[in-house]
N, CA, C and O atoms as CSV, one atom per row, in Angstrom:
chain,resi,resn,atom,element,x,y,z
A,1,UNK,N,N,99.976,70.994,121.567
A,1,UNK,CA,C,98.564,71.097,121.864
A,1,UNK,C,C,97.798,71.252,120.567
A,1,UNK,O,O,98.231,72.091,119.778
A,2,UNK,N,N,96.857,70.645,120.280
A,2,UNK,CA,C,95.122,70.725,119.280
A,2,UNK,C,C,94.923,71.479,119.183
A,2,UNK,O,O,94.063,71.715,120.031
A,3,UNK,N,N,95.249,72.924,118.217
A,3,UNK,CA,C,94.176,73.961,118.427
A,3,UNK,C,C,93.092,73.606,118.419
A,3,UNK,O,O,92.462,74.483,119.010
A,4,UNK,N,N,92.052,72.398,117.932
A,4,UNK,CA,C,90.940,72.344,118.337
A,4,UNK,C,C,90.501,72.086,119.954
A,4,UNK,O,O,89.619,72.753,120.494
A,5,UNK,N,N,91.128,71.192,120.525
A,5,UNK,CA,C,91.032,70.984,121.910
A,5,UNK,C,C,91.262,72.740,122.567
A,5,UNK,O,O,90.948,72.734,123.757
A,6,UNK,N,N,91.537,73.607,122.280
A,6,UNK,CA,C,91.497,74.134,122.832
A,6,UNK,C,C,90.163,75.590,122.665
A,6,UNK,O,O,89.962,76.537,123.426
A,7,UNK,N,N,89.585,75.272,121.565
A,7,UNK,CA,C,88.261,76.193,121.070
A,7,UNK,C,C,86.972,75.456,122.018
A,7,UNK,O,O,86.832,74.344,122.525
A,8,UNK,N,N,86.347,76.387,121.974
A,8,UNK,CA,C,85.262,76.311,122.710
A,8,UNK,C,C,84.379,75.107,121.504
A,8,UNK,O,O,84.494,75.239,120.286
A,9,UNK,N,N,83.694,74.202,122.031
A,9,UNK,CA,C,82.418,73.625,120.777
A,9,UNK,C,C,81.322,74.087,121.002
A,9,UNK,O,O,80.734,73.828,119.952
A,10,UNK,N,N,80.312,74.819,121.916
A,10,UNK,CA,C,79.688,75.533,121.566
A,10,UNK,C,C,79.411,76.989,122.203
A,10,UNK,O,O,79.700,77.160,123.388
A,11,UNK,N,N,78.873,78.014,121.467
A,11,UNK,CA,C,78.864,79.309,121.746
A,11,UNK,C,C,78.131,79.470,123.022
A,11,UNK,O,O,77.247,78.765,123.508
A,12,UNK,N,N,78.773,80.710,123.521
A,12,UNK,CA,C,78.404,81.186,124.650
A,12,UNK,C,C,77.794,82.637,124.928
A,12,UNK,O,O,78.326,83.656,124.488
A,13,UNK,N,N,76.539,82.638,125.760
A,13,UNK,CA,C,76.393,84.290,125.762
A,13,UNK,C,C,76.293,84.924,126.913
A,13,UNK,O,O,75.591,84.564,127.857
A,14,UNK,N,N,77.426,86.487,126.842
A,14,UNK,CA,C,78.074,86.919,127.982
A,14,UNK,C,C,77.362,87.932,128.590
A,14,UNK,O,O,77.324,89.039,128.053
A,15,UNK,N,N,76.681,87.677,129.835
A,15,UNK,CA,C,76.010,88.990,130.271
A,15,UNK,C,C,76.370,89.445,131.506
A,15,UNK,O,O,76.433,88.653,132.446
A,16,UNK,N,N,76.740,91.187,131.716
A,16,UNK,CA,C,77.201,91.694,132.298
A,16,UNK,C,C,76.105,92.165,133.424
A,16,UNK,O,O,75.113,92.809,133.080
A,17,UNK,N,N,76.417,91.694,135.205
A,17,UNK,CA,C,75.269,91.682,136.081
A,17,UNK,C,C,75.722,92.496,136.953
A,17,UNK,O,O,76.916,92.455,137.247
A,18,UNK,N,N,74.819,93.448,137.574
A,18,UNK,CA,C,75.304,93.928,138.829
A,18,UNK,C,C,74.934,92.774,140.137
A,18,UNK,O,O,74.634,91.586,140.013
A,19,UNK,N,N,75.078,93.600,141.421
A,19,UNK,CA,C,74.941,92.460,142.848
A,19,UNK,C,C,73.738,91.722,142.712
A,19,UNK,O,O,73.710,90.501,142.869
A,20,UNK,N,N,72.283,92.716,142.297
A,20,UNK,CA,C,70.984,92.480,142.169
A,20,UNK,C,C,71.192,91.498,141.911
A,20,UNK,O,O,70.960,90.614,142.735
A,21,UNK,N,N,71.791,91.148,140.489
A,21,UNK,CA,C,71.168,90.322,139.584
A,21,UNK,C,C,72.268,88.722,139.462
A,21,UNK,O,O,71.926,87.632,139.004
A,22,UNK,N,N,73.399,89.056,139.954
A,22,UNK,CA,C,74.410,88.087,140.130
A,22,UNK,C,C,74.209,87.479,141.695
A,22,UNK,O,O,74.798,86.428,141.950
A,23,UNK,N,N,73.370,88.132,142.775
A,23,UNK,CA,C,72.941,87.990,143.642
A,23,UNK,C,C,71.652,86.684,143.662
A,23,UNK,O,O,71.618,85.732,144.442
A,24,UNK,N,N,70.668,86.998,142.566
A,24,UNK,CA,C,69.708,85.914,142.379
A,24,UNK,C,C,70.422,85.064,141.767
A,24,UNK,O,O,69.713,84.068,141.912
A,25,UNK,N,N,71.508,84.646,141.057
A,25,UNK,CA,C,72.045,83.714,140.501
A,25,UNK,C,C,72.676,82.871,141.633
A,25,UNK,O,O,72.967,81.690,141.442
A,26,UNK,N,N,72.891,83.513,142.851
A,26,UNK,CA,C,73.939,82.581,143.939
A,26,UNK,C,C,74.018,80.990,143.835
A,26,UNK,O,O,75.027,80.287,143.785
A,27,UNK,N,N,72.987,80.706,143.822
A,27,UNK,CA,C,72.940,78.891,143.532
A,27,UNK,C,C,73.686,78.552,142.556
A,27,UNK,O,O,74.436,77.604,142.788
A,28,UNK,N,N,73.757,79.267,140.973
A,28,UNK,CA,C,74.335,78.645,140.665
A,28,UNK,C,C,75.981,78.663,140.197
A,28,UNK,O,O,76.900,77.988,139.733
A,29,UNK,N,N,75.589,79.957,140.694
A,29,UNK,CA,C,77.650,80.396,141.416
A,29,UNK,C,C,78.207,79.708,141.625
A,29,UNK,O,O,79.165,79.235,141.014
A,30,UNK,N,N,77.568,79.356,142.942
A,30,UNK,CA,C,77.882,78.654,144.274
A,30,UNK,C,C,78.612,77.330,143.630
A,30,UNK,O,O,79.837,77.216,143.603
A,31,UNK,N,N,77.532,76.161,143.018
A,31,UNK,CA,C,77.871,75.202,142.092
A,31,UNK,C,C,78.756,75.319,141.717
A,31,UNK,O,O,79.753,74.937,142.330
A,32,UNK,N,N,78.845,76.147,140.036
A,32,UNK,CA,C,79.818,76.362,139.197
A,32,UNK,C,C,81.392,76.432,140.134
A,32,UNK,O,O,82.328,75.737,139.738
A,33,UNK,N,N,81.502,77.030,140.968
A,33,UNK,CA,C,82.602,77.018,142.155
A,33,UNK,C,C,82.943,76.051,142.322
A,33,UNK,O,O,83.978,75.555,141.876
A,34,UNK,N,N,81.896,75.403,143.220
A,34,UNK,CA,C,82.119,74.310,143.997
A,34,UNK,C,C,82.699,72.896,142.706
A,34,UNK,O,O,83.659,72.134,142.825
A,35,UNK,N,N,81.634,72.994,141.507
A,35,UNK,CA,C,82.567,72.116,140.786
A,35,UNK,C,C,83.363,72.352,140.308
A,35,UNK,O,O,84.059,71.337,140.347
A,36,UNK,N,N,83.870,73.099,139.779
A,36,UNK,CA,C,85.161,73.593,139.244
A,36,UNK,C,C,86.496,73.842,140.049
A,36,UNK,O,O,87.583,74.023,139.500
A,37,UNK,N,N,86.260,73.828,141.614
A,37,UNK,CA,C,87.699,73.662,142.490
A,37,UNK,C,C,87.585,72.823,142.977
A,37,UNK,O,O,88.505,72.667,143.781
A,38,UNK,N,N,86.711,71.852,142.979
A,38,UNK,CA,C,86.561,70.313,143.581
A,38,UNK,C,C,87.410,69.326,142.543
A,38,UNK,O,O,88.084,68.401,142.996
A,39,UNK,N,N,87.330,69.574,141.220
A,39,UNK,CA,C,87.515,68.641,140.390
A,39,UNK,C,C,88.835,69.115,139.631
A,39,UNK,O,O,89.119,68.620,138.540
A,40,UNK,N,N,89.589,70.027,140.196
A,40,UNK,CA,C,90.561,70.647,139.422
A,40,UNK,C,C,91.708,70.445,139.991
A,40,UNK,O,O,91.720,70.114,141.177
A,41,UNK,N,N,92.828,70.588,139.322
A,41,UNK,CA,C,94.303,70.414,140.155
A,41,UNK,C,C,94.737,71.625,141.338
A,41,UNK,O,O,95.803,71.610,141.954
A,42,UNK,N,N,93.565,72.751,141.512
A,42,UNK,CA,C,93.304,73.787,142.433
A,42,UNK,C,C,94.088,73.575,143.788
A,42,UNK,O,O,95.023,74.273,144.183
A,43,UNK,N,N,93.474,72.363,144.498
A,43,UNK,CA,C,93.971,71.690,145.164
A,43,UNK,C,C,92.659,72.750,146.615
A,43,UNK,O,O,92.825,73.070,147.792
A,44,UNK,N,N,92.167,72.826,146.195
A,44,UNK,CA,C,91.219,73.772,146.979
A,44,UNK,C,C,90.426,72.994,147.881
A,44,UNK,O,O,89.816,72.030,147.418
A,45,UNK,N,N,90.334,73.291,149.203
A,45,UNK,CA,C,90.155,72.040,149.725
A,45,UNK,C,C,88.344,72.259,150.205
A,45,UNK,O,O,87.606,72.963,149.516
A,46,UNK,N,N,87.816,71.490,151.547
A,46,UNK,CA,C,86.573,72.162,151.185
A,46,UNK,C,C,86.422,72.887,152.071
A,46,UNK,O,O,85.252,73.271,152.044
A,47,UNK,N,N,86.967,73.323,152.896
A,47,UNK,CA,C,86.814,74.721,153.566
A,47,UNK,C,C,87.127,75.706,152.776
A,47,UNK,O,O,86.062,76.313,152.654
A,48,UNK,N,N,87.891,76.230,152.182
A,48,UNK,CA,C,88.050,76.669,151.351
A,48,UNK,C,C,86.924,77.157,150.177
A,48,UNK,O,O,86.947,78.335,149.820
A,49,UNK,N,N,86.061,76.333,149.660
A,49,UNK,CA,C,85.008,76.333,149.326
A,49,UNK,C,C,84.023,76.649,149.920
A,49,UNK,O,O,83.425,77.625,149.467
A,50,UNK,N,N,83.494,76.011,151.078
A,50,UNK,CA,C,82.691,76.834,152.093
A,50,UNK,C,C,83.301,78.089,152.535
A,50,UNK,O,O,82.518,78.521,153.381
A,51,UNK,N,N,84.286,78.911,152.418
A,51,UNK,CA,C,84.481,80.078,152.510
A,51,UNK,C,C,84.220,80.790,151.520
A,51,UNK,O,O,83.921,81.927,151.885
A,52,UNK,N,N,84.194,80.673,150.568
A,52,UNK,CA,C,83.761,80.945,149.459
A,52,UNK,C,C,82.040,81.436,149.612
A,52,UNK,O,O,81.533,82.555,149.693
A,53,UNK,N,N,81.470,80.115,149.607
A,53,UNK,CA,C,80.274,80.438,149.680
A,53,UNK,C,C,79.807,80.958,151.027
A,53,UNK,O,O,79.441,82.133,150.992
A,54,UNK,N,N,79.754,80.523,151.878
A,54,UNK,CA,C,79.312,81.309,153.141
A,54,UNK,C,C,79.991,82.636,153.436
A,54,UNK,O,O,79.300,83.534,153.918
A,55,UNK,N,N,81.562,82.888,153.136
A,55,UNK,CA,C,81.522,84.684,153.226
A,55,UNK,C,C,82.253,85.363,152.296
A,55,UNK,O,O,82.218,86.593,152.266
A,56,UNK,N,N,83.168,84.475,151.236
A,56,UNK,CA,C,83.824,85.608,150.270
A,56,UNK,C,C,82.559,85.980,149.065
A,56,UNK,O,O,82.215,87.162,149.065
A,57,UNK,N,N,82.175,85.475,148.512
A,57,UNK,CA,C,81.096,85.754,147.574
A,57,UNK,C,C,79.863,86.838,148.229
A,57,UNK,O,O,79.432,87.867,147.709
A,58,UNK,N,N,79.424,86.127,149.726
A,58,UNK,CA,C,78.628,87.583,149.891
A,58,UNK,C,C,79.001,88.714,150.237
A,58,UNK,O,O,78.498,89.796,149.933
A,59,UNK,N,N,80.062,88.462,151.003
A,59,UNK,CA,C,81.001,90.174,150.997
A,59,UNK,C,C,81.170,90.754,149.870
A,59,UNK,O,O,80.799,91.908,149.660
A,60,UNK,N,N,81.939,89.780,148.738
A,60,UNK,CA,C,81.826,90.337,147.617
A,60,UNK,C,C,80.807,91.093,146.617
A,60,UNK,O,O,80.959,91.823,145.638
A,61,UNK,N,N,79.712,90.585,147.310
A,61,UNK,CA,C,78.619,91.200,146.824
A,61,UNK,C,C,78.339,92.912,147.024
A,61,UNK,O,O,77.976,93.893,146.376
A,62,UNK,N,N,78.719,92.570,148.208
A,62,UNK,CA,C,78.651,93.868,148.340
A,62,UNK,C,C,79.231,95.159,148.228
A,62,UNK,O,O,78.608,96.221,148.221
A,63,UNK,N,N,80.588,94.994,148.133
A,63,UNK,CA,C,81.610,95.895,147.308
A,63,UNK,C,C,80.582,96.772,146.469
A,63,UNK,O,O,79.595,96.446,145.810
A,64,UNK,N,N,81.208,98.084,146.750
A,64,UNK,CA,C,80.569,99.579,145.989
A,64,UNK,C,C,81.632,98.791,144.234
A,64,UNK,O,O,82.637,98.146,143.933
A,65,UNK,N,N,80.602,99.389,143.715
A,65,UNK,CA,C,80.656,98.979,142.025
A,65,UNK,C,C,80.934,97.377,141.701
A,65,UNK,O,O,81.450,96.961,140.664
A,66,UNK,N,N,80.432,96.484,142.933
A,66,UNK,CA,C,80.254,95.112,141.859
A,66,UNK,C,C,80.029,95.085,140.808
A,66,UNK,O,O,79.480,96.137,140.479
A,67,UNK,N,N,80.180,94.243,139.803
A,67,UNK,CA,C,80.187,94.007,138.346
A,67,UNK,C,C,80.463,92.598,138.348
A,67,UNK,O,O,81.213,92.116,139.196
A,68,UNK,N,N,79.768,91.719,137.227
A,68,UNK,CA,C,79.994,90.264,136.992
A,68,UNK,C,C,79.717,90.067,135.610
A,68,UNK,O,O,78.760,90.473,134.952
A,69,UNK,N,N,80.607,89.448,135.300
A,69,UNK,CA,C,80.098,88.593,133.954
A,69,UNK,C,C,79.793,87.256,134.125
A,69,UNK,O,O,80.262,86.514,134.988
A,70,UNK,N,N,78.706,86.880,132.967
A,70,UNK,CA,C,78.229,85.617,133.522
A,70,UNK,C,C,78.002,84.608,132.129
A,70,UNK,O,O,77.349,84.909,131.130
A,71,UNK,N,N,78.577,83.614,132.323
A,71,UNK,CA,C,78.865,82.956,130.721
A,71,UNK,C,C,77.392,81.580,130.317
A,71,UNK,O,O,77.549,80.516,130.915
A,72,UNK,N,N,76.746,81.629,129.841
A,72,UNK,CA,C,75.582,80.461,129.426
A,72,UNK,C,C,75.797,79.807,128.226
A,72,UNK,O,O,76.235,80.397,127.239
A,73,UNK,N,N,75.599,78.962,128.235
A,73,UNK,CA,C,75.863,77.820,126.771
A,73,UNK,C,C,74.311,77.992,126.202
A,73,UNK,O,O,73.392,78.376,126.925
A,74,UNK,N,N,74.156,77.653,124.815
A,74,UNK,CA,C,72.656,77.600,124.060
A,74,UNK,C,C,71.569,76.955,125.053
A,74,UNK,O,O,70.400,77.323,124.944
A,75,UNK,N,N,71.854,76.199,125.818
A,75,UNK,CA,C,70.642,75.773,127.014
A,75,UNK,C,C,70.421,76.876,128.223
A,75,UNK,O,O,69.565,76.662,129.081
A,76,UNK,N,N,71.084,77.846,128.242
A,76,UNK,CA,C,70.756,79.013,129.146
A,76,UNK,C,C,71.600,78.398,130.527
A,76,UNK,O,O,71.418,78.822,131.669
A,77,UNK,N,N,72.497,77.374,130.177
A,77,UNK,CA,C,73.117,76.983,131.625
A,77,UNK,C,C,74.346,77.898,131.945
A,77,UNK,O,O,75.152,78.232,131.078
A,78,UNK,N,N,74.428,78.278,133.258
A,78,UNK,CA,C,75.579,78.916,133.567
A,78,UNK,C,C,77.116,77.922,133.534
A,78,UNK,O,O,77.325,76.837,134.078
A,79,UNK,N,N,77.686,78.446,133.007
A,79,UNK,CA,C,78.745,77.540,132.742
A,79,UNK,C,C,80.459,78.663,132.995
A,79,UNK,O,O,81.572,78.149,133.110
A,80,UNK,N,N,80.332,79.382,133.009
A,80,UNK,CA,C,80.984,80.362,133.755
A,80,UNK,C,C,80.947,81.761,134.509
A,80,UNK,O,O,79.792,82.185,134.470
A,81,UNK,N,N,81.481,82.307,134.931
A,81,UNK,CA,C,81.651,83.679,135.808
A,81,UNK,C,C,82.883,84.233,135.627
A,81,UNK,O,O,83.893,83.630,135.264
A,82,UNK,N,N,82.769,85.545,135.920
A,82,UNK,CA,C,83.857,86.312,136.578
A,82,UNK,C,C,83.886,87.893,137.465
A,82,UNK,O,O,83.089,88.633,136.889
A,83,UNK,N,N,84.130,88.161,137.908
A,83,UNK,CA,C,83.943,89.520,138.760
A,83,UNK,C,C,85.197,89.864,139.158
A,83,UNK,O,O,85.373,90.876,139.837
């Protein structure tokens, strides 16, 4: 493997959200999800995905001490998550 292929090319900035605020982001969660197990060897099918969005993510929301990190490239686009 490239160690370059495997570095990021551009920087990212990481901000740490509670439900509030990872809550107004849902859209583009939702997305980031949806493309990233659609297009992956995941094998994730799309129910699976619609479970996701219609009830694991908002349950998840609600969990006592949610916490999220949330990853943006220099255009302010969300380009990753994690919780």
């Amino acid at each position: 493997m490239n160690d370059s292929a495997a570095s990021p090319t551009t920087a990212c900035t990481i901000e740490l959200l509670g439900p509030t605020e990872a809550a107004a982001l849902t859209g583009e969660i939702l997305l980031s999800y949806r493309t990233a197990f659609s297009a992956s060897n995941w094998e994730t099918n799309e129910r699976g995905i619609k479970a996701f969005e219609t009830d694991i993510f908002p349950r998840h929301l609600k969990r006592e001490g949610f916490a999220m990190t949330a990853a943006r490239n220099d255009a302010g686009d969300l380009v990753g998550f994690c919780y």
